[in-house]
C-alpha positions as CSV (number, residue, x, y, z in Angstrom):
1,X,0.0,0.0,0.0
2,X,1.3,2.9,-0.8
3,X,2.2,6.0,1.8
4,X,0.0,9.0,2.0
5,X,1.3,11.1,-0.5
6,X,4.9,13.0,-0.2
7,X,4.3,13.8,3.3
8,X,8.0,13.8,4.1
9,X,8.9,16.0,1.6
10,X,5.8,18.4,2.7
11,X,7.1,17.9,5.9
12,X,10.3,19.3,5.3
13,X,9.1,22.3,3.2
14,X,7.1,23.3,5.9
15,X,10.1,23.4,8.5
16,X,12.3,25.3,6.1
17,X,9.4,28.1,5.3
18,X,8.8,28.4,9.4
19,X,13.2,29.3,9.5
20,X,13.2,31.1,7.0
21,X,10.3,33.5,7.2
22,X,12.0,36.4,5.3
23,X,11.7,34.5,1.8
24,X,8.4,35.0,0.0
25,X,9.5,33.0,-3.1
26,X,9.7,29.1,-2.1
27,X,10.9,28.2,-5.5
28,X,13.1,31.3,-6.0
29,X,15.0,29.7,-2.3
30,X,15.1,26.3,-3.3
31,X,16.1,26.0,-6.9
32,X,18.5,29.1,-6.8
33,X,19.5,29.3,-3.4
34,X,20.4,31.9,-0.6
35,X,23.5,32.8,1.3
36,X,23.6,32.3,5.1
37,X,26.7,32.8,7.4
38,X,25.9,29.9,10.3
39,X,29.2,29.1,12.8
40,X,31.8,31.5,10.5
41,X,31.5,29.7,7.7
42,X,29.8,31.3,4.5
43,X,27.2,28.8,3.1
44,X,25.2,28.0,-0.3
45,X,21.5,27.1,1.0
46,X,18.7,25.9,-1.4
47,X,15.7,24.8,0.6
48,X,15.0,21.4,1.3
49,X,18.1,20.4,0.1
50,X,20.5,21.7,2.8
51,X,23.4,24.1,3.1
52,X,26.3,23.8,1.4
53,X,29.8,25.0,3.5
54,X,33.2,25.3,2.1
55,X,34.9,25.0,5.1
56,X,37.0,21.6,6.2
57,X,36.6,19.5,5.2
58,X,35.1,20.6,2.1
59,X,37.9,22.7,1.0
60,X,41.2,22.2,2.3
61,X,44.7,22.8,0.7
62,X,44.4,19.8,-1.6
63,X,40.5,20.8,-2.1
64,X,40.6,24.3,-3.5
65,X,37.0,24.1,-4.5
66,X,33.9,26.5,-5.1
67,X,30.8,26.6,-4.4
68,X,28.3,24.5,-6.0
69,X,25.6,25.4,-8.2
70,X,22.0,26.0,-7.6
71,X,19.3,23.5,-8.7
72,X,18.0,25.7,-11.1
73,X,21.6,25.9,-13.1
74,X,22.2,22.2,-12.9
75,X,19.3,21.5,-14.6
76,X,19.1,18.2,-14.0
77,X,16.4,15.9,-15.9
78,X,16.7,12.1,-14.1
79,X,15.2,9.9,-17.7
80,X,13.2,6.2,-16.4
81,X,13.7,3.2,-18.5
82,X,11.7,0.3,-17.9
83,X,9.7,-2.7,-19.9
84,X,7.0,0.4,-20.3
85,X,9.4,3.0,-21.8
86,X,12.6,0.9,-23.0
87,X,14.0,3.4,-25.8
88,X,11.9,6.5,-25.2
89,X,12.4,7.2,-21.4
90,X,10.1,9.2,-19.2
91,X,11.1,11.9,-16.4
92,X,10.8,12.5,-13.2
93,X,9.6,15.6,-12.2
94,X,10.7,15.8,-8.4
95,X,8.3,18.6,-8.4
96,X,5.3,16.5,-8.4
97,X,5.0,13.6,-6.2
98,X,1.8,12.6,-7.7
99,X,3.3,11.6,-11.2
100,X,5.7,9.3,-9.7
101,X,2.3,6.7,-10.7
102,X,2.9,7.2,-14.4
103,X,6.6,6.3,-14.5
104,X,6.0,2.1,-14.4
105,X,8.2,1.6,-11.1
106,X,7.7,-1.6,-9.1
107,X,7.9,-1.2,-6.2
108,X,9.5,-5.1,-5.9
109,X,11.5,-4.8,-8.4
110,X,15.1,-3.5,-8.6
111,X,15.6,0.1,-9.1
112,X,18.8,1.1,-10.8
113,X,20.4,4.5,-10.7
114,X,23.3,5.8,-12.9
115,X,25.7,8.7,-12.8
116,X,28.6,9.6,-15.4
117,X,31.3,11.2,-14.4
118,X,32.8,14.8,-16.0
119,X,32.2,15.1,-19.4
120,X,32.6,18.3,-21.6
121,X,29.1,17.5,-23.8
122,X,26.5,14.7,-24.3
123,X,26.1,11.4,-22.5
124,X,28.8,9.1,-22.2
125,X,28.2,6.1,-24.8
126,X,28.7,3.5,-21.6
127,X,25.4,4.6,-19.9
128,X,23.3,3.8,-22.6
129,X,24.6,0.3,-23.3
130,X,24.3,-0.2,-19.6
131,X,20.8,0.5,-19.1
132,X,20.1,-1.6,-22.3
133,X,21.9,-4.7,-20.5
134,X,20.2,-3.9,-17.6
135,X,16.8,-4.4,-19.1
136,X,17.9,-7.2,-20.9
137,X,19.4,-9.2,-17.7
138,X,16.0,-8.3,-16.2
139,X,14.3,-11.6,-16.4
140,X,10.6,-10.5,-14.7
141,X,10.6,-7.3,-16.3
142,X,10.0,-5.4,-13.0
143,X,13.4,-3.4,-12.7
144,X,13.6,0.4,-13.7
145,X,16.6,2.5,-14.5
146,X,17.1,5.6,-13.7
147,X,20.1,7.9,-15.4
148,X,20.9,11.3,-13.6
149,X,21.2,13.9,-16.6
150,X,23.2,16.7,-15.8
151,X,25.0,17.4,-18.8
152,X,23.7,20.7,-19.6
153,X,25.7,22.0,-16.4
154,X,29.0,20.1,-17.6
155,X,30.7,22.9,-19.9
156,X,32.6,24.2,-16.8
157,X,35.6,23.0,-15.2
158,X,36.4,20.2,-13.6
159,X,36.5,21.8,-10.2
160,X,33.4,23.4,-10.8
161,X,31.7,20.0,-11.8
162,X,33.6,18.4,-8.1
163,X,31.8,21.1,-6.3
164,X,28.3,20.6,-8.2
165,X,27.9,17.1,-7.4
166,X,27.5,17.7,-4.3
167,X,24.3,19.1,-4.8
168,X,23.2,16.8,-7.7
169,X,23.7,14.3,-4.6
170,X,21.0,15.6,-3.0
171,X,18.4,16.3,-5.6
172,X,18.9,12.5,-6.3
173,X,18.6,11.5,-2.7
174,X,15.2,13.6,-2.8
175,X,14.1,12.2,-6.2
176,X,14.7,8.7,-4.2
177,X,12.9,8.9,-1.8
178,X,9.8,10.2,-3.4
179,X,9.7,6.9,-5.3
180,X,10.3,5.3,-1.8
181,X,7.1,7.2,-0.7
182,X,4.5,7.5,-3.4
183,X,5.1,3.4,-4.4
184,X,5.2,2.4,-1.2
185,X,8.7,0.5,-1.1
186,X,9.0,-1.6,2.3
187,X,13.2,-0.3,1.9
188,X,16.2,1.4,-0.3
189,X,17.6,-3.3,-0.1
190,X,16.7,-3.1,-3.9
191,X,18.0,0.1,-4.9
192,X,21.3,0.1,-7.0
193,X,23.8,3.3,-7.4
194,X,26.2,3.2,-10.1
195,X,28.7,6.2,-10.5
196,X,31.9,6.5,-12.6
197,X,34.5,8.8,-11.9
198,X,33.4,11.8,-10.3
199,X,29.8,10.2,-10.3
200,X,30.9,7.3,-8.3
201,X,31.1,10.4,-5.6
202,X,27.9,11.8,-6.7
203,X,26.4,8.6,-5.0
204,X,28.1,8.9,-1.6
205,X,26.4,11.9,-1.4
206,X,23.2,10.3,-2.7
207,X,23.6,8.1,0.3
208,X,25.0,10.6,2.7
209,X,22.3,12.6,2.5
210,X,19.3,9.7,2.4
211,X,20.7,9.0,5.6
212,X,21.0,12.5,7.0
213,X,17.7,13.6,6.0
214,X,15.1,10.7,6.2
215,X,17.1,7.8,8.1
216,X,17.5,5.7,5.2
217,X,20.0,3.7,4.0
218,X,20.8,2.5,0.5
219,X,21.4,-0.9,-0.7
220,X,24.0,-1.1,-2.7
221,X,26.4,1.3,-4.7
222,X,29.5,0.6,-7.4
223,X,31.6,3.3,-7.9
224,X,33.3,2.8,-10.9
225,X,37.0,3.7,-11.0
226,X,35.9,7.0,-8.5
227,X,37.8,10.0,-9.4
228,X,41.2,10.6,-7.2
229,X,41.6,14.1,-7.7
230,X,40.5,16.1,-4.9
231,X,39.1,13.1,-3.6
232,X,41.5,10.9,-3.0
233,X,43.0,10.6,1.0
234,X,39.8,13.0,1.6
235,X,37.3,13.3,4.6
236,X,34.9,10.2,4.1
237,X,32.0,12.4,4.2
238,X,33.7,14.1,1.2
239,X,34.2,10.9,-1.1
240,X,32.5,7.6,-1.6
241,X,32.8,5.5,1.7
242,X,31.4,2.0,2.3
243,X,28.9,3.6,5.1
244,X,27.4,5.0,1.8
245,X,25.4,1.7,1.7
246,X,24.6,-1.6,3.1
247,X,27.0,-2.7,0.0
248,X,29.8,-0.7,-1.3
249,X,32.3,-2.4,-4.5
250,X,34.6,-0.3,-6.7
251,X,36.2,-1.2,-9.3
252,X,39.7,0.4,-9.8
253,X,40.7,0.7,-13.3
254,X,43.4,3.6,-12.9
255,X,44.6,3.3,-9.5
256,X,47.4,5.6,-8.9
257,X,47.4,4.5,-4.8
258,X,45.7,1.2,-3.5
259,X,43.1,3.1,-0.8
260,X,40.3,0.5,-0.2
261,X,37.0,2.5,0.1
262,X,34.1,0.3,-0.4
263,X,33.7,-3.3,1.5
264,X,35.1,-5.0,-1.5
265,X,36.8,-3.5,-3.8
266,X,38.0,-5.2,-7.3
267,X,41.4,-4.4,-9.0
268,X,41.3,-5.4,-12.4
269,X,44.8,-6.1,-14.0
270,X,46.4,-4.7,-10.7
271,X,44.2,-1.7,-10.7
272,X,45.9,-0.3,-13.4
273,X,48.1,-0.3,-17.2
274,X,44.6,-2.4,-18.9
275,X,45.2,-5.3,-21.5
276,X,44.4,-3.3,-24.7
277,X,45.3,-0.1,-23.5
278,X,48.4,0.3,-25.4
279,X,50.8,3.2,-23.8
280,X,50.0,5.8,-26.9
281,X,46.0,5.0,-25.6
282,X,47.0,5.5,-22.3
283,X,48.6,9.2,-22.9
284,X,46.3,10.3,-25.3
285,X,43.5,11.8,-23.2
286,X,40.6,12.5,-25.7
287,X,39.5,15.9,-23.7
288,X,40.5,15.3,-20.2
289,X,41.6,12.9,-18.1
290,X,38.5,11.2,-17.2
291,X,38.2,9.9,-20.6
292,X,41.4,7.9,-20.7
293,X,41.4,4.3,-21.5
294,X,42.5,2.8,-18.4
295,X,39.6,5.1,-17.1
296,X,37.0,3.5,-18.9
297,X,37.5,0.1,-18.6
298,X,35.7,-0.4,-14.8
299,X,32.5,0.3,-17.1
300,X,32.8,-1.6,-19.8
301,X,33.7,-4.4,-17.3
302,X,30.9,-4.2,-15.8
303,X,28.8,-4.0,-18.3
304,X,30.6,-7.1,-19.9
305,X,29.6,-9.0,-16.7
306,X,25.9,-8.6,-17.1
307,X,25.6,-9.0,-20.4
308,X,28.0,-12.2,-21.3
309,X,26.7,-13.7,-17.4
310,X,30.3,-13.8,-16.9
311,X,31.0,-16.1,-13.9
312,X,34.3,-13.9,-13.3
313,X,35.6,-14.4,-9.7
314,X,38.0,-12.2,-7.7
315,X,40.4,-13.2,-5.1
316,X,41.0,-11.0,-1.5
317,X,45.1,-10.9,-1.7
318,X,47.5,-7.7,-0.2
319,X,49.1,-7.4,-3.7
320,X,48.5,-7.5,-6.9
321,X,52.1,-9.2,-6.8
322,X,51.0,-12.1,-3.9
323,X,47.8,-12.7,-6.7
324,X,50.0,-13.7,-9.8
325,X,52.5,-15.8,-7.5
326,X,49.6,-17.9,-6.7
327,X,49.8,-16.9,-2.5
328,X,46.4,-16.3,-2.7
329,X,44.4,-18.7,-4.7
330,X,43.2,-20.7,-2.1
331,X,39.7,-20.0,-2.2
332,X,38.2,-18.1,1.8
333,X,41.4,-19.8,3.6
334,X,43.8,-17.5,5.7
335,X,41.0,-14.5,4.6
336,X,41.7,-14.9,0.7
337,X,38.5,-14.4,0.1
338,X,36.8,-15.2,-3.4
339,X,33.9,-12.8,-4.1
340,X,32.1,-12.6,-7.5
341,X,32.6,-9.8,-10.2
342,X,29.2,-8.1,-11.0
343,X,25.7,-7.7,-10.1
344,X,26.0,-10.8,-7.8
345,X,29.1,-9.3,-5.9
346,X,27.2,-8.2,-3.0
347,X,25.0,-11.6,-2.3
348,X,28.5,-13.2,-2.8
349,X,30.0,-11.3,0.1
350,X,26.6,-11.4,2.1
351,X,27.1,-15.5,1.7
352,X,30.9,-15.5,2.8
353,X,29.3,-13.5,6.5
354,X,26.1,-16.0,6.5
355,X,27.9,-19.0,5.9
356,X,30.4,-18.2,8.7
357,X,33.3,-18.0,6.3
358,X,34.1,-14.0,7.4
359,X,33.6,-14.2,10.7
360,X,33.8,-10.4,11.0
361,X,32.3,-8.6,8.5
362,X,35.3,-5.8,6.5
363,X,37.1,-4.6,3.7
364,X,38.2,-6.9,1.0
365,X,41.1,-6.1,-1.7
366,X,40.1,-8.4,-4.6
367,X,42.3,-8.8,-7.6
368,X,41.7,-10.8,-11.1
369,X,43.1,-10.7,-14.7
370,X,41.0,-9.6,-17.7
371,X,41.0,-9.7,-21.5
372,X,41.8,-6.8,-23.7
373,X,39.0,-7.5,-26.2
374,X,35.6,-7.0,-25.4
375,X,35.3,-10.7,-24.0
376,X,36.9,-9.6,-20.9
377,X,35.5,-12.4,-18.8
378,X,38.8,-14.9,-17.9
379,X,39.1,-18.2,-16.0
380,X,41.7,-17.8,-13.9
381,X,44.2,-20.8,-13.6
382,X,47.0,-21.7,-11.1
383,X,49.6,-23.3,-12.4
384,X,52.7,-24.7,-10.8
385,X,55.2,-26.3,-12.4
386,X,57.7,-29.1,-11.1
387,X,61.3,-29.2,-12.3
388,X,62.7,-33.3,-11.2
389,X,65.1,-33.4,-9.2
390,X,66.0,-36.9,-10.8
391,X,69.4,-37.4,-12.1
392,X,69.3,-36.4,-15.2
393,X,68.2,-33.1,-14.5
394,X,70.3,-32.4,-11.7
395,X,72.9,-33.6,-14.1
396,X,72.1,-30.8,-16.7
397,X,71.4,-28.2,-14.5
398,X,69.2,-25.1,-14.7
399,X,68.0,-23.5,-17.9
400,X,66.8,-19.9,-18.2
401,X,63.5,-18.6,-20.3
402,X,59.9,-17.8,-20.6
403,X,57.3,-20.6,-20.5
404,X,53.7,-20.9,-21.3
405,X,50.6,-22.9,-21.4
406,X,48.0,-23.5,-23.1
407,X,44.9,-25.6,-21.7
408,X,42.4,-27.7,-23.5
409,X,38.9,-28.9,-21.9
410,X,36.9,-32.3,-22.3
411,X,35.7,-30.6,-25.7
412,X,38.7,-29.5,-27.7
413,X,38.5,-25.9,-26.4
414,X,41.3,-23.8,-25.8
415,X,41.9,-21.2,-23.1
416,X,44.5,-19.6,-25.7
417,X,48.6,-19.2,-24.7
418,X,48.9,-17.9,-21.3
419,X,52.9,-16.5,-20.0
420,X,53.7,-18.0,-16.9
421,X,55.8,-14.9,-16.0
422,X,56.5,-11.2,-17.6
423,X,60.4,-11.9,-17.7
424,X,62.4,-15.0,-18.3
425,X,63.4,-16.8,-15.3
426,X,66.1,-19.5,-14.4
427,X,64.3,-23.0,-13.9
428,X,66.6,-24.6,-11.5
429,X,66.3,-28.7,-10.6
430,X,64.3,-29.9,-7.6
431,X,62.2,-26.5,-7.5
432,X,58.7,-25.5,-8.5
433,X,57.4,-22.3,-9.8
434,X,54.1,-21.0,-9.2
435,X,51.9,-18.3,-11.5
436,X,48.4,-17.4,-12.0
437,X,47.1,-16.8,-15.0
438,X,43.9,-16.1,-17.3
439,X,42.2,-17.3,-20.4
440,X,38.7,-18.7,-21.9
441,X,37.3,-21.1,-19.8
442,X,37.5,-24.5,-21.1
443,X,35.7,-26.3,-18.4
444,X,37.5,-29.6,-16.4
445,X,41.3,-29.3,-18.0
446,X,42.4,-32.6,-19.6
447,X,45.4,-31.8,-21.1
448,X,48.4,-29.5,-21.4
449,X,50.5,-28.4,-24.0
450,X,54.0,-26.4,-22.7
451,X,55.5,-24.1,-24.6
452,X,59.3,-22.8,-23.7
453,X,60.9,-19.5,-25.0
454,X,64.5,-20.1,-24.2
455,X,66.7,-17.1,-23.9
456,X,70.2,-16.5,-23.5
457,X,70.9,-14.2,-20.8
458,X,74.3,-12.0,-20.5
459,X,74.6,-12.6,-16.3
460,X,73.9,-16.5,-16.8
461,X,76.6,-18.8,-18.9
462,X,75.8,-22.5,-19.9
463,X,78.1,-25.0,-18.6
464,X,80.7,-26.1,-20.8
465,X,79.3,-29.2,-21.9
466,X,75.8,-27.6,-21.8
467,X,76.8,-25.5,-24.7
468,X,77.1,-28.7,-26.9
469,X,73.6,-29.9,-25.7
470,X,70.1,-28.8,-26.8
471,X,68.7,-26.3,-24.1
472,X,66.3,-28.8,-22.5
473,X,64.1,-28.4,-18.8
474,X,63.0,-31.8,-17.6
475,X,60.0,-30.9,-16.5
476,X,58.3,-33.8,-13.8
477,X,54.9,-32.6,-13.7
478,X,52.2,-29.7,-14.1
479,X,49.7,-29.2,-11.2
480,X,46.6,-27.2,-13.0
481,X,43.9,-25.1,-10.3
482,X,40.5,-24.1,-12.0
483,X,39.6,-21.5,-9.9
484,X,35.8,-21.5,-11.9
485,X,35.6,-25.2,-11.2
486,X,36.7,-25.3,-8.2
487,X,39.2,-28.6,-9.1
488,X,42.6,-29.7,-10.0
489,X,44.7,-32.3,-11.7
490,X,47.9,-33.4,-12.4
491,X,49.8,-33.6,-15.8
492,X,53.0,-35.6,-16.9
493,X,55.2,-35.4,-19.6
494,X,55.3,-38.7,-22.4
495,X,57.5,-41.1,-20.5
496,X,59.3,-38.3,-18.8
497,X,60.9,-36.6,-22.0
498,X,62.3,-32.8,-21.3
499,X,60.7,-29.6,-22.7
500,X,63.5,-29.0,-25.4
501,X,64.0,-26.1,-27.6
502,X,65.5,-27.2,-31.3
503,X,69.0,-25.3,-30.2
504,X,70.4,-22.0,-29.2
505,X,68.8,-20.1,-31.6
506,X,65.4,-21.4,-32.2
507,X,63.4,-18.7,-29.4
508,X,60.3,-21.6,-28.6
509,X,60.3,-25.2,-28.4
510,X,58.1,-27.4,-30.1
511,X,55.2,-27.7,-28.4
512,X,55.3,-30.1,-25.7
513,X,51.9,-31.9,-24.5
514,X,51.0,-32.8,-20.8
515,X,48.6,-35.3,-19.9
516,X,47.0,-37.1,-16.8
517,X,47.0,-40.7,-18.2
518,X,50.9,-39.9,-18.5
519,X,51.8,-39.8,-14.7
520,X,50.5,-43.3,-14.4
């Protein structure tokens, strides 16, 4: 049953006209605001939306900001999309409470909210696709989507457009919880922020003020590679924090400094230097910064998630360093916790509490390899690699280069070539060697096929007799970890022959296949 109709925001309006008496334009106050001096600060009020200071910590020496806009030159317009009005959106008007009814919103289903970052004109091409795979991933038809439009006030500067969304915060907030009124929602569980960039902050503030002004708190919210500048190291109340939500996830595609704001948050590729961004991509910045390659990955993974229902799974390590040495990849042991990528990331991390597995509930640094194409979604595969210590190895001694694998499922499918390591390194007898790496999922492994890149090195010389012998590694075994399938197995050289390479000047050896049914 619905609530009586916007009585909160009545409520509110009410209070504000009783303190501030000397204003005989209620619009005029709210949509372009007043200036009041309240504990020696100078503030920005605009009615039922609040004050807005620029004292600390608003504006500090690292925050030389302004102050933000009224409602009235935002401009903002906040488009629904739904099974009713897929292509040709309506609008919210969060002048009139009433026509909340007309906009199709169920008040069971999920309601989605997006915010794009700064942008000098237009609507950022990732929005749209999103809300189409949004409706598309929406099985029962009952979600809406909900795009904050704010692009008319975007021609300024970036510090201007920092300052702003602060105020475009709480519009939204407002335009919230009108829907939570007038369709009688039972909470905020089912309602979804997603911000990139300087719109991942936009939503803090979204939740901030939901909080602050009617004691409700917001489900979720992904901030999407949130903008560092003048946020970064900043007051939580100033940037995205995970008491923004019940659920907070980021996803860090150009992460300068690892600082964990949200309850989980993903590092892609080590946060950083994207497969596919090349470094003439990475240093050509289309108009500003926020446009950069890196930048715009955290969407498109995202979006790449939903659409392809890409089982991707990150791992909770310290380093991005501990996650391709493999000290991590035991799935929820010693709090390496494994969380999924996504719109499931948040019942993933409510299971890992439920189930007992986190036993107190905190911040998770989650880290997982990507593609560069547009098939992003990866498999990720521990593989450690035994050298024998038999005689005949220990005989020959170490050899020196890069090796990789390639893995093949029950069906013939390949994960593609995967490097077991950046640089070459020296394979030494009697030790094993340990990487994690990525490619197409190809189900239950069943068989192997090694690939060795041997490289002469000037700080490593070849024994004498070595140099008359064909660079060989005997390799005694391959352990193989599925982290999608939860299983491993074992693979063996063809009656224990070496890996060779065809001689000194041949860069990869023929390939070399591993099976089970060998180390019988």
């Amino acid at each position: 049953m619905a609530v009586a109709s916007h009585s909160g925001f009545m409520l509110q309006t009410m209070l504000f006209m009783v303190n501030h008496p000397w204003n005989n334009s209620l619009h005029r106050t709210i949509h372009s605001g007043t200036t009041s001096t309240s504990f020696n600060e100078e503030s920005r009020c605009y009615g039922v939306y609040g004050c807005f200071s620029l004292g600390y910590p608003w504006v500090d020496e690292t925050r030389p900001m302004v102050y933000p806009r009224s409602p009235d030159q935002l401009n903002i317009r906040f488009p629904v999309y739904n099974k009713y009005a897929p292509y040709t959106p309506k609008y919210v008007d969060v002048d009139d409470p009433d026509g909340v009814q007309q906009l199709g919103i169920d008040r069971k289903g999920w309601l989605y909210v997006i915010a794009q970052g700064h942008i000098t004109s237009g609507t950022e091409p990732w929005v749209q696709r999103l809300v189409n795979t949004l409706l598309q991933n929406d099985l029962h038809g009952t979600s809406s989507i909900i795009t904050v439009d704010w692009r008319k006030a975007s021609t300024l500067g970036y510090t201007q457009h920092a300052s702003d969304v602060r105020v475009v915060g709480a519009i939204t907030a407002h335009m919230i919880h009108m829907i939570y009124e007038e369709t009688g929602m039972p909470n905020l569980d089912k309602v979804h922020l997603l911000g990139h960039s300087v719109g991942a902050h936009l939503c803090g503030y979204v939740g901030y003020h939901l909080q602050k002004d009617f004691g409700l708190q917001l489900g979720r919210i992904t901030g999407m590679d949130p903008a560092e500048e003048m946020f970064f190291g900043a007051d939580p109340i100033v940037r995205l924090d995970n008491s923004d939500a019940k659920f907070v996830d980021v996803i860090h595609g150009r992460a300068e400094i690892y600082q964990s704001i949200g309850h989980v948050d993903f590092y892609p590729n080590g946060g950083h230097d994207q497969p596919g961004c090349n470094e003439s991509m990475r240093d050509h910045i289309y108009q500003n910064q926020d446009r950069s390659c890196d930048h715009m990955r955290s969407p498109d993974l995202f979006i790449n998630a939903v659409r392809r229902n890409c089982s991707a799974v990150a791992i909770g390590c310290q380093s991005f360093e501990q996650f391709l040495a493999g000290d991590c990849f035991e799935c929820n042991e010693d709090g390496h916790y494994c969380i999924d990528f996504g719109l499931n990331a948040w019942s993933s991390y409510r299971g890992l509490i439920e189930n007992g597995v986190m036993t107190v509930p905190g911040q998770v640094r989650a880290f997982m390899i990507t593609g560069e194409d547009e098939s992003y979604c990866r498999n990720h595969f521990r593989v450690t690699l035994h050298v024998s210590d038999g005689e005949e190895s220990l005989v020959h001694g170490g050899e020196i280069g890069k090796l990789a694998v390639e893995i093949i499922g029950k069906h013939r499918n390949h994960s593609g070539l995967m490097d077991l390591s950046k640089n070459p390194l020296y394979f030494e007898p009697g030790r094993s060697y340990s990487s994690v790496v990525a490619g197409k999922d190809v189900g239950i492994p069943k068989r192997v096929l090694l690939n060795w890149e041997y490289k002469k090195h000037p700080g490593y010389s070849r024994k004498n007799w070595q140099v008359t012998r064909t660079p060989r590694i005997y390799v005694d075994h391959i352990l193989v970890q599925s982290l999608g399938h939860r299983a491993w197995q074992k693979f063996c050289p063809p009656n224990r022959e070496p890996v060779k390479a065809v001689n000194e000047d041949y860069v990869r050896s023929p390939v070399n296949e591993f099976r089970e049914e060998y180390c019988r």
